[in-house]
C-alpha positions in Angstrom: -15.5 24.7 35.4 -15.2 28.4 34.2 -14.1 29.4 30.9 -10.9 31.0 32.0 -10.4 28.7 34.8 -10.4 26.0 32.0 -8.4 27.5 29.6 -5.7 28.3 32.3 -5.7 24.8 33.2 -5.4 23.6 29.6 -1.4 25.5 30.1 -2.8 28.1 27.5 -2.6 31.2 29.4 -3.0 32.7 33.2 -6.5 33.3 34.0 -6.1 37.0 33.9 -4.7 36.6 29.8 -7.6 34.0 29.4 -10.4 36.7 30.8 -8.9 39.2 28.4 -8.8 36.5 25.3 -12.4 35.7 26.5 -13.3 39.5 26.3 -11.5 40.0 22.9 -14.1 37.5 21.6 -11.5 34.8 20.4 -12.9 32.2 22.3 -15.6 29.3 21.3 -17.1 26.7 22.7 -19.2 24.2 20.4 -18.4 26.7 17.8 -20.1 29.6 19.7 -18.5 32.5 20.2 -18.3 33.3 24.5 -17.9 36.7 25.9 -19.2 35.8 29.7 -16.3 35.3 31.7 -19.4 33.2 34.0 -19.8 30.5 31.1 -19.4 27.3 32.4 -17.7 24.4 30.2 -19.4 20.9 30.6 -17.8 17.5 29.9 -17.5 16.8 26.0 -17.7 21.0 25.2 -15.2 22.0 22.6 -13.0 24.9 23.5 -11.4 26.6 20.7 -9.0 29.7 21.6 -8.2 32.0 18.3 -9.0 29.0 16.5 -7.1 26.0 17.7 -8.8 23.7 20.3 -7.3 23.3 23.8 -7.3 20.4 26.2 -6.3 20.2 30.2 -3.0 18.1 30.0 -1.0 17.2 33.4 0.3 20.0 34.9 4.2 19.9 34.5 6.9 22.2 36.7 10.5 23.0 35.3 13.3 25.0 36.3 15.9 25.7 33.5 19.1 27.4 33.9 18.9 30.2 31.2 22.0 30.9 29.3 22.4 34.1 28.6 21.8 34.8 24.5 18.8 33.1 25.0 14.9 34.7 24.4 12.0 33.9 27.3 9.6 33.1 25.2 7.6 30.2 23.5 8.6 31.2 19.8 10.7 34.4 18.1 9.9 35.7 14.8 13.6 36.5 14.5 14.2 32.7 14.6 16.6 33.5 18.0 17.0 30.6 20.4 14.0 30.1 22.7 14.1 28.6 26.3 11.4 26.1 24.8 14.3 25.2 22.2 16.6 23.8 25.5 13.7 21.4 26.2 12.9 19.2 23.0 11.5 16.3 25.0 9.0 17.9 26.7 4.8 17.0 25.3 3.3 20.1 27.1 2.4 23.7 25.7 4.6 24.9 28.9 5.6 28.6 28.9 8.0 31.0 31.2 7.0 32.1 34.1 7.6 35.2 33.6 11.2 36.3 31.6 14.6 37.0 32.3 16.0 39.5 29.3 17.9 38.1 26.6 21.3 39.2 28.5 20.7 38.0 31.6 21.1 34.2 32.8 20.1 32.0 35.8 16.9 30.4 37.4 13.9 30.3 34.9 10.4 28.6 35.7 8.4 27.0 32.8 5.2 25.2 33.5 1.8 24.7 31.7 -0.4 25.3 34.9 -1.9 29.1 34.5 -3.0 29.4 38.2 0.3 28.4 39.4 2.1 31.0 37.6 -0.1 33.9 38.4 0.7 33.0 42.1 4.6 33.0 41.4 4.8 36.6 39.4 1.8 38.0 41.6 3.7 40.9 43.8 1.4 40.7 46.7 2.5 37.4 47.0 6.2 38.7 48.0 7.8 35.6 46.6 11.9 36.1 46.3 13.8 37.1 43.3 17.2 36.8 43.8 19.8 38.4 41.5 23.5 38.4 41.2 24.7 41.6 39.6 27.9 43.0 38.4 27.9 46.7 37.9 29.9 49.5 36.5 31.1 51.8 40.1 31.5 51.0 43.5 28.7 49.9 45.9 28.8 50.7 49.3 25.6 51.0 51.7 25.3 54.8 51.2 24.1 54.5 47.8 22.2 51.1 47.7 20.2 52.3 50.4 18.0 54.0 48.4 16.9 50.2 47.1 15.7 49.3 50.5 12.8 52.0 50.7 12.2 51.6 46.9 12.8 53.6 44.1 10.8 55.9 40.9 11.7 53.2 37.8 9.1 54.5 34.7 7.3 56.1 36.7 6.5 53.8 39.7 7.9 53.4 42.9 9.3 50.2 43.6 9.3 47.7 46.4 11.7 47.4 49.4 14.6 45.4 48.2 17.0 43.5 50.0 20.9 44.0 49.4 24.3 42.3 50.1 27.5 43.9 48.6 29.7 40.4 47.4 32.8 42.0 46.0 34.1 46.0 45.6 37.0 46.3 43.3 38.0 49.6 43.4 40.9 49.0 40.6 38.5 48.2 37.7 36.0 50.2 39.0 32.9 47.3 39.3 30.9 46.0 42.0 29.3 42.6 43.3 25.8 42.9 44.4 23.2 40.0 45.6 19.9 42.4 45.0 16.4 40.5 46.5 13.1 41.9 44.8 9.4 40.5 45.0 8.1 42.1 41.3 9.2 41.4 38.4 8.6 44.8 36.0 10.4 45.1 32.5 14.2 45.4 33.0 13.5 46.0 36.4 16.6 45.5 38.3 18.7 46.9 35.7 16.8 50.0 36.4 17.0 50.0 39.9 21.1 49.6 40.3 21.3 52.7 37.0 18.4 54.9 39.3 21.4 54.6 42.0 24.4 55.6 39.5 25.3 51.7 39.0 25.1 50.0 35.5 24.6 46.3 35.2 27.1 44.5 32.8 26.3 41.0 34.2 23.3 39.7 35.4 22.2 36.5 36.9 18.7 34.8 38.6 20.1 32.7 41.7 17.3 31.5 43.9 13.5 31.6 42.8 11.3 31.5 46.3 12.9 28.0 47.8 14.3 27.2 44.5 18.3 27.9 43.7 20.3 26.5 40.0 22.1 23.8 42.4 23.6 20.7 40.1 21.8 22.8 37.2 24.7 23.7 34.4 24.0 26.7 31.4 21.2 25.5 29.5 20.2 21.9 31.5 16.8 22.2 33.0 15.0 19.1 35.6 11.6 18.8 36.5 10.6 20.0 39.5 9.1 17.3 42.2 5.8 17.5 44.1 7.4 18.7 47.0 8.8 21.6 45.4 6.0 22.6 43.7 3.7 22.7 47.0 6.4 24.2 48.9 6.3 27.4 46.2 2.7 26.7 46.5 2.7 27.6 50.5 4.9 29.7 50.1 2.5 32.1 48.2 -0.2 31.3 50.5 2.2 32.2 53.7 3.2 35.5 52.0 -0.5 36.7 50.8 -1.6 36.6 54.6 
């Protein structure tokens, strides 16, 4: 098996972070620094990455309902509350599939499986985000539009997005908006509602691909079953063609 392929399976990293690790020089095997991205690793090699060695566990799939207040990360040097923290049972290294901010709650993926998780935050992959938001203004189809051809957010255009106004209430001046988005950029759908004169107060992650929070309270999380995991699995594969 390849280096990265291997170290992605081991839950360490994606393969993309493990081909960056193995160009950084940080990772060994038998003690020998590799650099090849090629190298092979046989049965019995010993992979060391920055100095700890790594072994291929089962692959595990969870899906967590993220309270808000909450970091999306594996550890905090502020000492904050990590997802990882809301499952103490679990023996795998797993890690988010990508993040939701610190504000914002809902459906969060954590898993240990590095080629799995490159397929669900890929954006050619068109896999659906979907996000309840409460704004600051009143939405009306004139000035979401904008969202559906995509807009300038750092820079970058965005992707088509998908809309449905939930709820306009005129009287305190706020919005209910179901936005659907295939990326997953830094703050990204917070941008997209302030690039159209809307500011988010309230966000939540509904529905990941086929996956929604049903029977999932604030902070609970279940593992996810074989079915689901190859249904997200298709689903990349059906969306990439």
């Amino acid at each position: 098996m390849r280096i990265n392929k291997y170290i992605a399976h081991a839950g360490v990293a994606s393969r993309r972070k493990a081909e960056t690790l193995i160009k950084q020089g940080l990772v060994t095997i038998n003690g020998k620094r590799v650099t090849e991205l090629a190298t092979l690793v046989k049965s019995g090699d010993v992979v060391e990455v920055e100095g700890s060695p790594i072994y291929n566990e089962e692959k595990v799939y969870y899906l967590l309902n993220k309270p808000r207040g909450v970091i999306s990360s594996v550890s905090d040097e502020k000492g904050r509350q990590t997802v990882i923290d809301l499952l103490p049972d679990v023996k795998q290294r797993i890690y988010p599939v990508g993040r939701l901010d610190w504000d914002t709650s809902g459906l969060l993926l954590l898993t240990n499986d590095g080629d799995f998780t490159d397929k669900m935050i890929h954006p050619r992959n068109e896999i659906d985000k979907v996000y309840l938001a409460r704004v600051k203004g009143i939405a009306t189809k004139e000035n979401l539009r904008p969202l559906t051809r995509g807009v300038s957010i750092d820079g970058k255009k965005t992707k088509p997005a998908r809309y449905n106004i939930i709820k306009v209430e005129p009287d305190k001046n706020r919005s209910v908006v179901e936005l659907t988005i295939h990326e997953g950029r830094n703050h990204q759908v917070k941008k997209m509602f302030e690039s159209v004169g809307l500011l988010v107060d309230k966000l939540s992650r509904t529905q990941f691909g086929t996956l929604d929070l049903s029977g999932l309270r604030p902070g609970e999380a279940r593992r996810l079953t074989k079915k689901e995991v190859s249904q997200l699995h298709n689903l990349a594969v059906t969306k990439k063609k």
